[in-house]
C-alpha positions in Angstrom: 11.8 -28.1 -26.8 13.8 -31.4 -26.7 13.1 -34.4 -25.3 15.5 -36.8 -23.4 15.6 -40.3 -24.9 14.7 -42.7 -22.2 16.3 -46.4 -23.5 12.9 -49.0 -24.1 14.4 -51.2 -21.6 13.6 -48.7 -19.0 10.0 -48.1 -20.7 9.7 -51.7 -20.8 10.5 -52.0 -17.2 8.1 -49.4 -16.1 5.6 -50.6 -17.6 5.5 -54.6 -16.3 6.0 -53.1 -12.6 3.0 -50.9 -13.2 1.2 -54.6 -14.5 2.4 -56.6 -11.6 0.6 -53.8 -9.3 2.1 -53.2 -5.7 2.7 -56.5 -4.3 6.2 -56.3 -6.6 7.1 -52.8 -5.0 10.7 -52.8 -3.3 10.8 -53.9 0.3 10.0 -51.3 2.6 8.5 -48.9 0.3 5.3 -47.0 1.0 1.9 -48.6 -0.5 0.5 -46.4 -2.8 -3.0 -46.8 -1.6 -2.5 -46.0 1.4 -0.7 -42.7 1.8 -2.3 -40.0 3.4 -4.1 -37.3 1.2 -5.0 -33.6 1.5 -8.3 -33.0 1.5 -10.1 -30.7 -0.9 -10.9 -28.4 2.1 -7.2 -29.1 3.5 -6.1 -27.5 0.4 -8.8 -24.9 0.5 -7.7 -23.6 4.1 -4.1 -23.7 4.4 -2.2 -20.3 5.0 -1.0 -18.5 2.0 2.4 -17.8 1.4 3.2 -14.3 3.6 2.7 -11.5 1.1 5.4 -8.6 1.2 4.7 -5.2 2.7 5.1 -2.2 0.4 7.5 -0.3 2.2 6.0 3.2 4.0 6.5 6.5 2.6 9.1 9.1 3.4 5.8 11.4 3.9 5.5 9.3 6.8 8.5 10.7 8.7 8.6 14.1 6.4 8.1 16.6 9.0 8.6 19.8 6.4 9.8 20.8 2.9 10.5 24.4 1.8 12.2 26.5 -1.2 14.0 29.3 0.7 13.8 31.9 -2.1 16.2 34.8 -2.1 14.6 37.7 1.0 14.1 34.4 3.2 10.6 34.1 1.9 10.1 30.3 2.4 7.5 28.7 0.4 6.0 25.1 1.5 6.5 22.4 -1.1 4.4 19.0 -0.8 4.3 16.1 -2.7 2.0 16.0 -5.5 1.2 19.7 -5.9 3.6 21.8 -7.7 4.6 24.9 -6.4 5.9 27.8 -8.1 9.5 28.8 -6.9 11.7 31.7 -7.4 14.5 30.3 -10.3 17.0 31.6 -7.1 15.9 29.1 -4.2 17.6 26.8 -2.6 15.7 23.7 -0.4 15.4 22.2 3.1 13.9 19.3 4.3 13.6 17.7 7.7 12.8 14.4 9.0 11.2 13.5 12.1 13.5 10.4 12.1 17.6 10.2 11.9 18.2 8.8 8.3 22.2 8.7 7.8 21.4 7.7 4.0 18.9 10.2 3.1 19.7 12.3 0.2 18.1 15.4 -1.9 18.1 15.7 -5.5 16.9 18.0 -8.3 16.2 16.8 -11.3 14.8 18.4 -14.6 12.1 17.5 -17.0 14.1 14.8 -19.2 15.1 13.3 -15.4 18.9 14.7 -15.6 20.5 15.9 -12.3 20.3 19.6 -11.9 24.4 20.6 -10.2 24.1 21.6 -6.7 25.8 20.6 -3.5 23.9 19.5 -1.1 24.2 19.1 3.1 22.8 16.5 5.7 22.7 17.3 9.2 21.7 14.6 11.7 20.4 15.0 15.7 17.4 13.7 16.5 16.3 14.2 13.5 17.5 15.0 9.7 18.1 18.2 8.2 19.1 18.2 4.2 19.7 21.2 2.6 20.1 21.9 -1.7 21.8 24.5 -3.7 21.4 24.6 -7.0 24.9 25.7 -9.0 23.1 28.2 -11.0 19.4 29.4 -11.1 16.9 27.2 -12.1 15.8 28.2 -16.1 12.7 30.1 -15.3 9.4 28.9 -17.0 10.6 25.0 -16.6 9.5 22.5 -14.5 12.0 20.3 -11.9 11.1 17.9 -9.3 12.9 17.6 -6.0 13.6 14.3 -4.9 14.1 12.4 -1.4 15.4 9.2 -1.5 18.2 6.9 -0.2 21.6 7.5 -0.9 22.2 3.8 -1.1 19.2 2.9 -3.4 15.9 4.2 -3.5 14.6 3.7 -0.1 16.0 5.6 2.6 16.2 4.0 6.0 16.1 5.4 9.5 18.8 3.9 11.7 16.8 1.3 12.9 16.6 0.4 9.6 13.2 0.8 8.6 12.9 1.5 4.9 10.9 4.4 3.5 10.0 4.8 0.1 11.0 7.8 -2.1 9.1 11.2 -2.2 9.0 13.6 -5.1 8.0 17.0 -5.0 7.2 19.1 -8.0 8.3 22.3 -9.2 7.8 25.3 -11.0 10.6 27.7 -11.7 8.7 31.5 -11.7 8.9 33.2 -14.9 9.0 33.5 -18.5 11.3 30.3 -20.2 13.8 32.3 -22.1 13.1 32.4 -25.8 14.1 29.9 -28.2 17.4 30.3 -29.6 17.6 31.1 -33.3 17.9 28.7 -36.1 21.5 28.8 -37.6 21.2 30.0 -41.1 22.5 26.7 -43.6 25.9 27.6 -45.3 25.5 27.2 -48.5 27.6 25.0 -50.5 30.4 26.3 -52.6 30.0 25.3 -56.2 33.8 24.3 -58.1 
């Protein structure tokens, strides 16, 4: 860390004005002594500083979340448990609360977006809907995301924020075998 140079006049200056005591303080200038002081238990009992509130959960205003699997069986998902899904579902979850930035995600094990379109419906409350492109590779595990479409909290439209909700899933099945190993070409000799 550097230091500013302060000229020794200045030093000098300081330090005779600090001798001379407060009778050779500037006209109109507070005495030292007698400013007012906080108290130990002034200090002790003032009001913290306001600390934030952690936003409330989407769970809060999550009213239901389901895999439709292929037949219309519909299987409940809920955060924190997984739940074993056909690889062939598609997903629907309504809100108790109109949310116009609400979105549904899928995303895989390494956190990548599964491809599906996706649909919100708002009335007096929200309805998203998710279709994967293709069926889910059986055997793996996904998680299905609510969140904002905006950032990570979604907000109701009187702008309350709501933090995101995952729910984890299973796709039924075997996972598909590896694929082979490439045999190594060998290298032509000349």
């Amino acid at each position: 860390m550097r230091r500013a140079a302060i000229p020794i006049a200045a030093c000098v200056a300081a330090l005779a004005a600090c001798e001379r005591g407060p009778a050779s303080a500037p006209a109109g200038a507070p005495d030292p002594t007698s400013m007012p002081t906080a108290s130990p238990t002034a200090i002790a009992t003032s009001t913290p500083a306001p600390v934030p509130t952690p936003r409330t959960p989407a769970t809060a205003i999550l009213r239901a979340a389901v895999a439709v699997e292929p037949g219309a069986a519909r299987v409940p998902l809920a955060p924190g448990a997984e739940s074993v899904v056909d690889p062939a579902a598609t997903f629907e979850v309504e809100l108790s609360a109109r949310s116009p930035d609400a979105r549904l995600v899928l995303v895989d094990a390494r956190e990548d977006h599964v491809p599906a379109t996706s649909t919100r419906e708002l009335a007096a409350g929200t309805r998203l809907t998710l279709t994967p492109s293709a069926p889910l590779v059986p055997g793996s595990r996904y998680a299905l995301r609510l969140d904002g479409a905006v950032d990570r909290e979604l907000h109701d439209e009187a702008g309350r924020g709501y933090g995101p909700v995952t729910l984890p899933l299973l796709a039924a099945g075997s996972p598909p075998p590896p694929e082979p190993k490439k045999p190594a070409r060998k290298k032509n000799r000349r």
